[in-house]
KEPA-31479 format. One line per field, with one value per residue: residue number from 1; x, y, z of N, C-alpha, C, O in turn; residue in one letter. Coordinates in nm, 4 decimals, padded with zeros to 6 digits. Atoms other than C-alpha are relative to their C-alpha. Layout:
N
resi	NUM_... $
n.u	X_... $
n.v	Y_... $
n.w	Z_... $
ca.u	X_... $
ca.v	Y_... $
ca.w	Z_... $
c.u	X_... $
c.v	Y_... $
c.w	Z_... $
o.u	X_... $
o.v	Y_... $
o.w	Z_... $
resn	a_... $
This chain:
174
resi	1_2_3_4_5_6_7_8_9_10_11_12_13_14_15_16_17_18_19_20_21_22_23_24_25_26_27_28_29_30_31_32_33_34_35_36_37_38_39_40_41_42_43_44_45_46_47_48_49_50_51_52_53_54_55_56_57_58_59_60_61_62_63_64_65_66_67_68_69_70_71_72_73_74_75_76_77_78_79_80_81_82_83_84_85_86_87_88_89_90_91_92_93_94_95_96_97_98_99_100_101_102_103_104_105_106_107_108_109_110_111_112_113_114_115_116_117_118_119_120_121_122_123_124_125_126_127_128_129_130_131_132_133_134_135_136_137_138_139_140_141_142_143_144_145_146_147_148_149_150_151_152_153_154_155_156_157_158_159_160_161_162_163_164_165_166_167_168_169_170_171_172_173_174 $
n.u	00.1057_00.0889_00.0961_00.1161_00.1612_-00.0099_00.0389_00.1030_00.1217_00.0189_-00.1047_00.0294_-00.1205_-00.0250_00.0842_-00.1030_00.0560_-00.0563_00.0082_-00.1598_00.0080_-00.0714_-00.1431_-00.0376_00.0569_-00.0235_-00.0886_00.0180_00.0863_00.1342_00.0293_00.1245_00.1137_00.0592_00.1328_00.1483_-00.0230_-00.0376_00.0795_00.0297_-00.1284_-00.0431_00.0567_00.0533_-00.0873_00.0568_00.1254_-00.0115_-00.0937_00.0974_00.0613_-00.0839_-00.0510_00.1473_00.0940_-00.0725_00.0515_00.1630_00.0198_-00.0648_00.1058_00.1463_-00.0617_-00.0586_00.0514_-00.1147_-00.0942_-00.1173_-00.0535_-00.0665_-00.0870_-00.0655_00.1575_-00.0203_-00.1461_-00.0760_-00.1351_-00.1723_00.0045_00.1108_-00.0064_-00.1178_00.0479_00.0687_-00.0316_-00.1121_00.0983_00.0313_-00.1138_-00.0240_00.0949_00.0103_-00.1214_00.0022_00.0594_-00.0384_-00.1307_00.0389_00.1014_00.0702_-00.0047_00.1343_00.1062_00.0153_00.1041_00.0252_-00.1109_00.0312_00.0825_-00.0635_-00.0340_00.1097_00.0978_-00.1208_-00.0329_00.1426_-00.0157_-00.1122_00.1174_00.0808_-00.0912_-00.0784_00.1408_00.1116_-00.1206_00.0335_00.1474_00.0235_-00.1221_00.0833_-00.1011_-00.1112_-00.0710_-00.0736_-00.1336_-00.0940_-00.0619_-00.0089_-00.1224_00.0304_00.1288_00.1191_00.0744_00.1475_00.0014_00.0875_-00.0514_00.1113_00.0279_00.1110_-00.0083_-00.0742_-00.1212_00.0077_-00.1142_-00.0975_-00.0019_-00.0142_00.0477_00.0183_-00.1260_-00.0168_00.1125_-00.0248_-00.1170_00.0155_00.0634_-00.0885_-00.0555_00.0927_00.0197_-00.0354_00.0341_00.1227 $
n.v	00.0652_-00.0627_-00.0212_00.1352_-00.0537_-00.0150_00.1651_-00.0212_00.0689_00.1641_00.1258_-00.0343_-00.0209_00.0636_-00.0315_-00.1061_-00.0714_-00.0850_-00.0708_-00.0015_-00.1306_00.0100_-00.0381_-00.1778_-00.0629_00.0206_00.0934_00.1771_00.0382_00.0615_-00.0498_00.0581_-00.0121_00.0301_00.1047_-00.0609_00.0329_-00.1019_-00.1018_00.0536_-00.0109_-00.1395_-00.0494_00.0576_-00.0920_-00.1358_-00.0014_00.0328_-00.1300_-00.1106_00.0175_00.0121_-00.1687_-00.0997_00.0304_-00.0345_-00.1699_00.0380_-00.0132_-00.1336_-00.0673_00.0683_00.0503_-00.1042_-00.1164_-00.0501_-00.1032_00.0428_00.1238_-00.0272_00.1228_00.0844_00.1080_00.1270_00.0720_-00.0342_-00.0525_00.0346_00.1201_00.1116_00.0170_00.0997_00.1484_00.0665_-00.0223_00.1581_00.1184_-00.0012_00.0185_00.1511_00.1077_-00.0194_00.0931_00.1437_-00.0059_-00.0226_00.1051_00.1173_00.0459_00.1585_-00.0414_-00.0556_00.0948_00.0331_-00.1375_-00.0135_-00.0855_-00.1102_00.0048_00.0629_-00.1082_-00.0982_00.0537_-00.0184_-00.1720_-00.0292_-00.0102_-00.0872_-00.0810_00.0539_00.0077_-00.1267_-00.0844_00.0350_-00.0749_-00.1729_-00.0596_00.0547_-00.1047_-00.1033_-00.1405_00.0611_00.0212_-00.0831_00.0470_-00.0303_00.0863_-00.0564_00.0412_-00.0046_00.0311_-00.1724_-00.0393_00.0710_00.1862_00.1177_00.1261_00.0726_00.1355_00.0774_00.0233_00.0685_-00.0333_00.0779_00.0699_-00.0555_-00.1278_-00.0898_00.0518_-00.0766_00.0454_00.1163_-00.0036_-00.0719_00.1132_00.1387_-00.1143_-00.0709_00.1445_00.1591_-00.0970_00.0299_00.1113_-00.0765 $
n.w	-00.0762_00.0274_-00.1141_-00.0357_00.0590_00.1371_00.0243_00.1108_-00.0177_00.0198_-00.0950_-00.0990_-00.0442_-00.0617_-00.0478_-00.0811_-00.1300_00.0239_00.1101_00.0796_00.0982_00.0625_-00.0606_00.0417_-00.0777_-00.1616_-00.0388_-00.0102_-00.1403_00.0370_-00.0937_00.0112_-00.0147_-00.1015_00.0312_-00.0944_-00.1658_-00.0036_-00.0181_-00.1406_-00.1362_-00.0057_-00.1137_-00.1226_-00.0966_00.0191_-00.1017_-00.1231_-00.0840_00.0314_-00.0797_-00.1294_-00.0399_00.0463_-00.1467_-00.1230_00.0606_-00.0506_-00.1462_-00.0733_-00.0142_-00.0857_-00.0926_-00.1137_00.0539_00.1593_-00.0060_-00.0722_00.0912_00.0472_00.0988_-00.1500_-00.0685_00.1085_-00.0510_00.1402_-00.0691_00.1232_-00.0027_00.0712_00.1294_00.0766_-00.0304_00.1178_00.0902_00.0694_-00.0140_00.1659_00.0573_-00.0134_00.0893_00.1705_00.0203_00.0147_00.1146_00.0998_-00.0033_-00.0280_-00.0409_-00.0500_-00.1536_00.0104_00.0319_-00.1459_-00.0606_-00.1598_-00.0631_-00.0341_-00.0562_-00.1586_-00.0281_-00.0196_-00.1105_-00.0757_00.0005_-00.0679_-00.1431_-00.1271_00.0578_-00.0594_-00.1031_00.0038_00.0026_-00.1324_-00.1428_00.0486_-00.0240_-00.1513_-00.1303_00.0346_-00.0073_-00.0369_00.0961_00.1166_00.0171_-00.0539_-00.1476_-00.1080_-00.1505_-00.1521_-00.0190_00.0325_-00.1636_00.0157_00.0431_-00.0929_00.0969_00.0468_-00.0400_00.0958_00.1813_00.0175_-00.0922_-00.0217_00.0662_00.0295_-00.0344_00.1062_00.1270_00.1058_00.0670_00.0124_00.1158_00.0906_00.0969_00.1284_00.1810_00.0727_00.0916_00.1035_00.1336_00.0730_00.0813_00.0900 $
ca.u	03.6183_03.3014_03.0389_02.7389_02.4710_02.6277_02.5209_02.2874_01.9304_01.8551_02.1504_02.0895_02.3230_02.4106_02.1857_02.3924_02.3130_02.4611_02.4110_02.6595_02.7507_02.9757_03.3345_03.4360_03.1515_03.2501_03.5402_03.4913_03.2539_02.9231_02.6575_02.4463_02.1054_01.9297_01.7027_01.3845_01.4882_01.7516_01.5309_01.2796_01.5638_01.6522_01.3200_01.1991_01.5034_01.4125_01.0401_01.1695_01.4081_01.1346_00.8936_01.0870_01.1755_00.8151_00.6290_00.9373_00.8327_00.4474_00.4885_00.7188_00.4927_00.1800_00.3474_00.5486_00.3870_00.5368_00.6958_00.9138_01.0267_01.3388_01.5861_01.7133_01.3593_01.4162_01.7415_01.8981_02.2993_02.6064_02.6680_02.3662_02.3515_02.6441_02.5828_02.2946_02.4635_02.7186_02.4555_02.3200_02.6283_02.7308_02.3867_02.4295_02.7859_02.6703_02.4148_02.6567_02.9724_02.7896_02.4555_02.3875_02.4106_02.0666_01.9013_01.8477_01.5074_01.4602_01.7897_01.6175_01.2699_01.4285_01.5837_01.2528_01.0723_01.3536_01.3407_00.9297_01.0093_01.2680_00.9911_00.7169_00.9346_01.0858_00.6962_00.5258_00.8600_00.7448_00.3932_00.3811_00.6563_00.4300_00.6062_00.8387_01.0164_01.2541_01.5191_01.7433_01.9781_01.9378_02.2135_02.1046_01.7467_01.4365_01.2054_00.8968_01.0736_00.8774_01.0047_00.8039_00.7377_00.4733_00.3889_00.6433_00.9167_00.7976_01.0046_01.2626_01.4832_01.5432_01.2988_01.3525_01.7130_01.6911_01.3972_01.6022_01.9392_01.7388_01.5727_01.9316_02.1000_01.8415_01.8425_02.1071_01.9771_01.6128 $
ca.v	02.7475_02.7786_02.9726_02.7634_03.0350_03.0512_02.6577_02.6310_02.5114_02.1715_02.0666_02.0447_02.1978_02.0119_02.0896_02.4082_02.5692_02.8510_03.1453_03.1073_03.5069_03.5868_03.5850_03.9128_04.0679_03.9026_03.7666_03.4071_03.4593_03.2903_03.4113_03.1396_03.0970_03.1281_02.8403_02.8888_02.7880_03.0789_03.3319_03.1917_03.2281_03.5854_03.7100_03.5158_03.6959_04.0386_03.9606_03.8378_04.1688_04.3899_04.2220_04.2335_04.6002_04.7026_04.4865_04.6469_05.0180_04.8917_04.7833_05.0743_05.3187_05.1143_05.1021_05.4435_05.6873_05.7680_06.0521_05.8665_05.5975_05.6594_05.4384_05.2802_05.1665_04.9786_04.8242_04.9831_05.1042_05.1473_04.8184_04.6239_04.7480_04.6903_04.3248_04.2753_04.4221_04.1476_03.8871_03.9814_03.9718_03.6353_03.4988_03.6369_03.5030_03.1794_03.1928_03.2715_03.0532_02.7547_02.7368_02.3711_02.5085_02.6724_02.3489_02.2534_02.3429_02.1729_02.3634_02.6680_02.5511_02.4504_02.7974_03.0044_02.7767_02.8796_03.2686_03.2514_03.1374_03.3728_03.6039_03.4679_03.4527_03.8346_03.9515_03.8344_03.9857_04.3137_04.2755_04.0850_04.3847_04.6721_04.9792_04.8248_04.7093_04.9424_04.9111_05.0992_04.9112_05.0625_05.0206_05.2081_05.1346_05.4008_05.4428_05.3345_04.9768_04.6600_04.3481_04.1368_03.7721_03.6685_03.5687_03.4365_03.5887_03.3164_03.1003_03.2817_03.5591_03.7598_03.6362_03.9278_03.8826_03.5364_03.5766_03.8415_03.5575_03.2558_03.5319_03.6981_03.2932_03.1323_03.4594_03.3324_02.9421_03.1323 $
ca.w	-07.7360_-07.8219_-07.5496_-07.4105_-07.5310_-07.8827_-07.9274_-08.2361_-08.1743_-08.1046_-07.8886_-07.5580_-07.3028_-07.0105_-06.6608_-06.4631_-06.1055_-06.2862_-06.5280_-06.7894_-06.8949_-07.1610_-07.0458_-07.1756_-06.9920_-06.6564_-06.6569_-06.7071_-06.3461_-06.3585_-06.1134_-05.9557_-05.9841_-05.6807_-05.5460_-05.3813_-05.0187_-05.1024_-05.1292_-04.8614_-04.6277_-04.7252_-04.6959_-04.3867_-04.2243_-04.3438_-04.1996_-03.8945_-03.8199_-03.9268_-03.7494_-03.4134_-03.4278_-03.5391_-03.2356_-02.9923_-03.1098_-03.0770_-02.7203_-02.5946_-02.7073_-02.5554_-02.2445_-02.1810_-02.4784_-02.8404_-02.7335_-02.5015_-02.7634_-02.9330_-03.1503_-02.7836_-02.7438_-03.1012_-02.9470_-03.2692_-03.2028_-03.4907_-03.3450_-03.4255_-03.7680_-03.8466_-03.6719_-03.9155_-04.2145_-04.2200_-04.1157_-04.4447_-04.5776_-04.4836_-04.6183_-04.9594_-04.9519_-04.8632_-05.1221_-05.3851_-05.2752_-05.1050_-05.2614_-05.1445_-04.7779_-04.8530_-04.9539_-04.5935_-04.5378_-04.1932_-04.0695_-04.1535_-04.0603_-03.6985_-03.6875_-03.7408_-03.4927_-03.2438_-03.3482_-03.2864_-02.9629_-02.8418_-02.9820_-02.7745_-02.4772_-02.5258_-02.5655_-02.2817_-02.0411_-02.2057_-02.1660_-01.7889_-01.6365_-01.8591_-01.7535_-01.5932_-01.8848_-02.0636_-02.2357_-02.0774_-01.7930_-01.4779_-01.2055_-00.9181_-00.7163_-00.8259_-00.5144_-00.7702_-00.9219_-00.8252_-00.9162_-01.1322_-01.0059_-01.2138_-01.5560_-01.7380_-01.4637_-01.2908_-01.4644_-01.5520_-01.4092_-01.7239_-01.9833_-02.1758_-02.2443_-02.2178_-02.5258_-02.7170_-02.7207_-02.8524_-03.1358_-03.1944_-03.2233_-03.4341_-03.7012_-03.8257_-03.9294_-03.9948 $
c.u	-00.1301_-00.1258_-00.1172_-00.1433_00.0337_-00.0538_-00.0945_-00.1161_-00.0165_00.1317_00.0004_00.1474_00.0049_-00.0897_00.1141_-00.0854_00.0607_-00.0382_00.0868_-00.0068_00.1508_00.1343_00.0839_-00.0470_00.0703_00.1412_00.0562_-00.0760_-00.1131_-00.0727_-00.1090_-00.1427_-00.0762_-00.1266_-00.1119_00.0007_00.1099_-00.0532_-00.1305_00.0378_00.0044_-00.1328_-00.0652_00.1196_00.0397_-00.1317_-00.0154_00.0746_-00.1019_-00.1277_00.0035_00.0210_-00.1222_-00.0573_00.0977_-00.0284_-00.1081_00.0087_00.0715_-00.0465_-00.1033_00.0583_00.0786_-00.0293_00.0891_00.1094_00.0954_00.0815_00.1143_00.0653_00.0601_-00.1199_-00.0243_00.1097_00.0683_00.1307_00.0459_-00.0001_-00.1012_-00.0313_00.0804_00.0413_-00.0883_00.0653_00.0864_-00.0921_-00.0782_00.1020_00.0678_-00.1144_-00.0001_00.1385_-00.0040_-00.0761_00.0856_00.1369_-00.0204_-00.1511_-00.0760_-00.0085_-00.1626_-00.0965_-00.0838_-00.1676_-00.0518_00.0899_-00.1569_-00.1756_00.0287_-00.0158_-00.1518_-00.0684_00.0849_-00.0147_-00.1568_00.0098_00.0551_-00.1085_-00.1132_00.0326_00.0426_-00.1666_-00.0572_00.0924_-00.0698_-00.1423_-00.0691_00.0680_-00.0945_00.1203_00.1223_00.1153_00.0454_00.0872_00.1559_00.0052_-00.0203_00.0949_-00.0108_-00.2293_-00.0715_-00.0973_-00.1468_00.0331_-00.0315_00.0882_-00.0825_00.0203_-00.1189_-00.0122_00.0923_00.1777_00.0183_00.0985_00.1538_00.0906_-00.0013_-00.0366_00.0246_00.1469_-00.0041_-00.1198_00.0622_00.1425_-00.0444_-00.0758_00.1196_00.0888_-00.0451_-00.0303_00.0829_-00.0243_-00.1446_00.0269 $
c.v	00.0777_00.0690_-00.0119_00.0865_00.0069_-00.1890_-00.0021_-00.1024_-00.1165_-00.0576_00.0533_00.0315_-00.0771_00.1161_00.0966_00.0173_00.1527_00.1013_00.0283_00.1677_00.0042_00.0620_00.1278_00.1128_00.0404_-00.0492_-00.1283_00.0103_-00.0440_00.0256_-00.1273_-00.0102_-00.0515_-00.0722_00.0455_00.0065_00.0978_00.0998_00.0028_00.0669_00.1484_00.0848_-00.0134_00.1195_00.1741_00.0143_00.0185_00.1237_00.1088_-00.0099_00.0131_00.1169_00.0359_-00.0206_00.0433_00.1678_-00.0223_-00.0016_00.1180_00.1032_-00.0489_00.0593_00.1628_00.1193_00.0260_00.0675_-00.0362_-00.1020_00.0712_-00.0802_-00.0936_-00.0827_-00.1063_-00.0736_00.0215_00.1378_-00.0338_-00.1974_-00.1095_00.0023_-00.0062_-00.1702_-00.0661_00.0039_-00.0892_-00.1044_00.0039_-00.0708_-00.1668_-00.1032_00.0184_-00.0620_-00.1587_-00.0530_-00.0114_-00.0587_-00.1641_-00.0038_-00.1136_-00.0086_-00.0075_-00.1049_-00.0557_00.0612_-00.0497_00.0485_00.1608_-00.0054_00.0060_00.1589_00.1066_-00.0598_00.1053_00.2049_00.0406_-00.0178_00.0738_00.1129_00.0386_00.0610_00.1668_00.0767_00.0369_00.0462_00.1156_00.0028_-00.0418_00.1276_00.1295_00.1226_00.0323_-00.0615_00.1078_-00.0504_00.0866_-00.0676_00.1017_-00.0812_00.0386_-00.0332_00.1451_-00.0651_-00.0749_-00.1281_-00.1109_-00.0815_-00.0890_-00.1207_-00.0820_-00.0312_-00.1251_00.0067_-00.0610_-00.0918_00.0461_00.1199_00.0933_-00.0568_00.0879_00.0198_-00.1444_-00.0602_00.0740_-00.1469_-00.0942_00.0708_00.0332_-00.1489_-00.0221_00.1246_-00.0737_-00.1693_00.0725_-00.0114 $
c.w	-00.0201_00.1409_-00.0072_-00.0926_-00.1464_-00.0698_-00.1110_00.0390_-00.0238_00.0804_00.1532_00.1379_00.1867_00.1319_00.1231_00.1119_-00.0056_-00.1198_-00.0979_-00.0544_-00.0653_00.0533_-00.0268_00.0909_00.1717_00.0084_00.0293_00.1589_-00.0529_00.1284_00.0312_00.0165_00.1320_00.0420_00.0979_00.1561_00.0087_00.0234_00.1030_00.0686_00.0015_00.0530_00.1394_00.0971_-00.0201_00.0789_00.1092_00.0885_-00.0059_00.0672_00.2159_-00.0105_00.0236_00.1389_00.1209_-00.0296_00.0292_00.1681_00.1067_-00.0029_00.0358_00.1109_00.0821_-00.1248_-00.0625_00.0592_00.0835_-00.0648_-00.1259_-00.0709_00.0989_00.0055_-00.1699_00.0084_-00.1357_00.0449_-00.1868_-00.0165_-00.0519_-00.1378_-00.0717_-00.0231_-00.1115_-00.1563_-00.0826_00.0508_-00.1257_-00.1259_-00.0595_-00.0462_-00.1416_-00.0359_-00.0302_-00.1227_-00.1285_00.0187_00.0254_-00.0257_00.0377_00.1628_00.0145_-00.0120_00.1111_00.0493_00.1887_00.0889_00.0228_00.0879_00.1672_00.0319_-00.0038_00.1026_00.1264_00.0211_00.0408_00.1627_00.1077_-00.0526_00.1055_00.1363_00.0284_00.0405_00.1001_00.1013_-00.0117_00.0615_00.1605_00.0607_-00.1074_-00.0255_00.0838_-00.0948_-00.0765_-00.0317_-00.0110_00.1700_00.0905_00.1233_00.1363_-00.0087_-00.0319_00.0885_-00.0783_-00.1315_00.0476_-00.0879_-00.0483_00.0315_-00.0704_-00.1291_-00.0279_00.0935_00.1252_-00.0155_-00.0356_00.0189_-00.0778_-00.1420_-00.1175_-00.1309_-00.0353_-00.1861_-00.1409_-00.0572_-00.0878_-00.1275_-00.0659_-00.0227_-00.1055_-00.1254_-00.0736_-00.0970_-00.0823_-00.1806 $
o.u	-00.1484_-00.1629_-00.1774_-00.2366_-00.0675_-00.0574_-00.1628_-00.0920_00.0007_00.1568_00.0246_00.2503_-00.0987_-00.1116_00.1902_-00.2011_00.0789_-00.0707_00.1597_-00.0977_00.2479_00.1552_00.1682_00.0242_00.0973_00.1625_00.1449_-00.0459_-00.1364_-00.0036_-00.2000_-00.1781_-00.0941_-00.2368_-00.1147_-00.0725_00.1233_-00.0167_-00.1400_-00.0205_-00.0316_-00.1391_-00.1103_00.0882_00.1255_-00.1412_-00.0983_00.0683_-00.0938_-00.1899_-00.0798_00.0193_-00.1494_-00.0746_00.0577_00.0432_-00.1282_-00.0269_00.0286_-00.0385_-00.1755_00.0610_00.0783_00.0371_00.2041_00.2243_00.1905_00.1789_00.0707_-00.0113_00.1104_-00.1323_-00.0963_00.1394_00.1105_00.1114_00.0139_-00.0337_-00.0760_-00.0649_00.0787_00.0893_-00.0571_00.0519_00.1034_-00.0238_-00.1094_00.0904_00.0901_-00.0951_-00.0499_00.1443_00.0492_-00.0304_00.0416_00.2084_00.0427_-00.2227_-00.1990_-00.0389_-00.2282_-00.2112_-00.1989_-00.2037_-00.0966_00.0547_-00.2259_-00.2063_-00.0468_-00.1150_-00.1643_-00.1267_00.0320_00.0004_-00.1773_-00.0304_00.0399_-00.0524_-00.1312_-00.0234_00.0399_-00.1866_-00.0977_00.0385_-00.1164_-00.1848_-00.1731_00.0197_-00.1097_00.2033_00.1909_00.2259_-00.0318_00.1397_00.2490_-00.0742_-00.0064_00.0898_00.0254_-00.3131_-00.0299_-00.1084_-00.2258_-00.0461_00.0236_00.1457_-00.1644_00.1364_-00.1463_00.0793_00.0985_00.2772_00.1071_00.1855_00.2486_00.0550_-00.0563_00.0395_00.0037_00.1608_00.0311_-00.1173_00.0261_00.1619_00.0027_-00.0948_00.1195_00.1392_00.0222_-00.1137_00.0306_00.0175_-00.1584_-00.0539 $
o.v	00.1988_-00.0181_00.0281_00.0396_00.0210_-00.2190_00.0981_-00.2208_-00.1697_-00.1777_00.1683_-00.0353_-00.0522_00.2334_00.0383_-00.0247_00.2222_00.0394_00.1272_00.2013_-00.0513_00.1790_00.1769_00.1990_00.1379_-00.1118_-00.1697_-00.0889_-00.0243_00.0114_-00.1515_00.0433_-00.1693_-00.0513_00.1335_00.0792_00.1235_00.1574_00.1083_00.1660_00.2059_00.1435_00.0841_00.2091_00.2395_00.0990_00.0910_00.1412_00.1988_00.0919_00.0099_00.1452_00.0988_00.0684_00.0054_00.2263_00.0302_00.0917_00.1510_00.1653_00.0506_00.1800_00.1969_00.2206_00.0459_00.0242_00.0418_-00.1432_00.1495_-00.1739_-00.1967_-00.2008_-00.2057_-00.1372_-00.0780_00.2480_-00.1118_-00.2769_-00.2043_-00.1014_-00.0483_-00.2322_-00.1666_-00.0963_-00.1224_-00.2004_-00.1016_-00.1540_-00.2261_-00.2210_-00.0618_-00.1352_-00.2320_-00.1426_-00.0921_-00.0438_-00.2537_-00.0288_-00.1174_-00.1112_-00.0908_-00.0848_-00.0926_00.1627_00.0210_00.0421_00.2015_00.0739_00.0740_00.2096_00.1822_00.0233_00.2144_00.2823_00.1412_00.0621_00.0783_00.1957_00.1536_00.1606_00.1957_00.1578_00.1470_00.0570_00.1718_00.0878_00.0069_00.1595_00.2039_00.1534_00.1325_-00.0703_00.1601_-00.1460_00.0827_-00.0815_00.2144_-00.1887_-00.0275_-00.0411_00.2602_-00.1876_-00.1457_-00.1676_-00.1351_-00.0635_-00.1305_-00.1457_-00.2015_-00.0019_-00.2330_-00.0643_-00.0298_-00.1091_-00.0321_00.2139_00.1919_-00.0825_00.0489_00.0380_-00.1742_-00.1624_00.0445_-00.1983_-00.1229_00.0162_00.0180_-00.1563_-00.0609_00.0938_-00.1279_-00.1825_00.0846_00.0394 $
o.w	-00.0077_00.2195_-00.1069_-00.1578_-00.2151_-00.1891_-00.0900_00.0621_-00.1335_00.0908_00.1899_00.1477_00.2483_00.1019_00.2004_00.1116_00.0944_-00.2211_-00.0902_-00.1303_-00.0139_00.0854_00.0482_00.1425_00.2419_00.1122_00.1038_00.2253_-00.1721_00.2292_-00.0481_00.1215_00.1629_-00.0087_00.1839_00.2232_00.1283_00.1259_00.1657_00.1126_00.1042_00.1610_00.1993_00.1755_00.0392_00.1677_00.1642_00.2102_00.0778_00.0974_00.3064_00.1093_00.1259_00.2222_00.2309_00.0516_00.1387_00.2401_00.2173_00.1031_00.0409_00.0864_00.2004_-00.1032_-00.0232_00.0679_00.0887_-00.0017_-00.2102_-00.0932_00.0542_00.0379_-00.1806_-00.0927_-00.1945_00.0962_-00.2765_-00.1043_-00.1263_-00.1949_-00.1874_-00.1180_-00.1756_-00.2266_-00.1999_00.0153_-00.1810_-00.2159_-00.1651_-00.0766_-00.2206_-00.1347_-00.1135_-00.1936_-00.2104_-00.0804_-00.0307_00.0712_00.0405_00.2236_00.0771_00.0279_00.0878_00.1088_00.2790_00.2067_00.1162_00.1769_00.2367_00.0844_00.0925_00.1722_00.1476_00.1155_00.1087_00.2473_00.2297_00.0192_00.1457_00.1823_00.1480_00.1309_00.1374_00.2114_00.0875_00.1398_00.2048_00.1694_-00.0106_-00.1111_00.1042_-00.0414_-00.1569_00.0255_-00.0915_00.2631_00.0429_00.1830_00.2336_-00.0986_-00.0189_00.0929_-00.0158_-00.2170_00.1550_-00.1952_00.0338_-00.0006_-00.0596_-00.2061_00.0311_00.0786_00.2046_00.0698_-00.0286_-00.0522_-00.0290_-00.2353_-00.2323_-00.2519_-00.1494_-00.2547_-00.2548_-00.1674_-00.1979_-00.2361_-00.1881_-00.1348_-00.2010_-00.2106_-00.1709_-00.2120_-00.2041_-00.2583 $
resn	x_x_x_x_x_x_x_x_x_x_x_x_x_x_x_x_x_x_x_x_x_x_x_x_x_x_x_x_x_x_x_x_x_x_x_x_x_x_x_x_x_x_x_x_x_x_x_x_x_x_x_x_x_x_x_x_x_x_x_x_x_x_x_x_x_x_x_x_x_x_x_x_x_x_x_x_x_x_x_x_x_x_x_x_x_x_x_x_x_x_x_x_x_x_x_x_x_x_x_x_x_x_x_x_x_x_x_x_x_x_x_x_x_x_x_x_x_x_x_x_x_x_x_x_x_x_x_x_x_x_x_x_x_x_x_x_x_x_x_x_x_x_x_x_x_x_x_x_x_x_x_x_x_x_x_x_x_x_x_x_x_x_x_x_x_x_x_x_x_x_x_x_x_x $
């Protein structure tokens, strides 16, 4: 059997979603070629994690002074990077087992609308409660905690969680 790149000039080879490499090399595998709403996707959801740590490091130092801002105040644990690591994972998978998943661009459009919002939503908790917002839980009462009633806490008892779930859902359509 003859292989597709050995073909002699002038015959045209049929239209792939694939990189044909020489079976020896790979093993009869073929790697596919990634489409533009693939890569999109990948970095939109690099932007979007990098953007979200950076402006949660920005406002925690605003708010309670560098030197009090630690890797807790980037909500960054084992756990979460390990969480993202396979959320990576699983998009390069999909990429490279189902790329017709990827074609979807109002899925993913949907999903970034969705991750601006829990965005939005997460921000304004931070920036209505000031120095009142950390992110460490507290379980017993401290003599100088107010409760915030205004803003967007108005609406909502825990915008800030309630801002971080629809950001940490909608990463993954993003």
């Amino acid at each position: 059997m003859q292989h597709p790149l050995d073909k002699p000039r002038g015959e045209a080879s049929p239209p792939s979603t694939a990189v044909p490499l020489r079976p020896s090399a790979t093993l009869g595998l073929q790697i596919p070629a990634l489409a533009m709403p693939a890569w999109r996707q990948t970095w939109q959801f690099a932007a979007v994690l990098a953007f979200f740590h950076g402006s949660e490091y920005v406002l925690a130092a605003a708010f309670h002074g560098r030197q009090n801002v630690t890797a807790t105040s980037l909500l960054i644990s084992k756990q979460y990077v390990l969480a993202m690591g396979f959320a990576m994972l699983e998009h390069l998978t999909e990429i490279l087992i189902f790329p017709e998943v990827k074609e979807y661009w109002f899925v993913s459009n949907i999903g970034f609308l969705m991750v601006l919002i829990g965005e939005i939503i997460r921000k304004l908790a931070v920036v209505t409660a000031g120095r009142a917002f950390t992110h460490v839980i507290r379980i017993h009462y401290e003599d100088q905690h107010q409760l915030i009633t205004h803003g967007v806490y108005r609406f909502m008892r825990h915008p800030g969680y309630s801002g971080f779930l629809i950001w940490a859902t909608d990463t993954v359509s993003c």
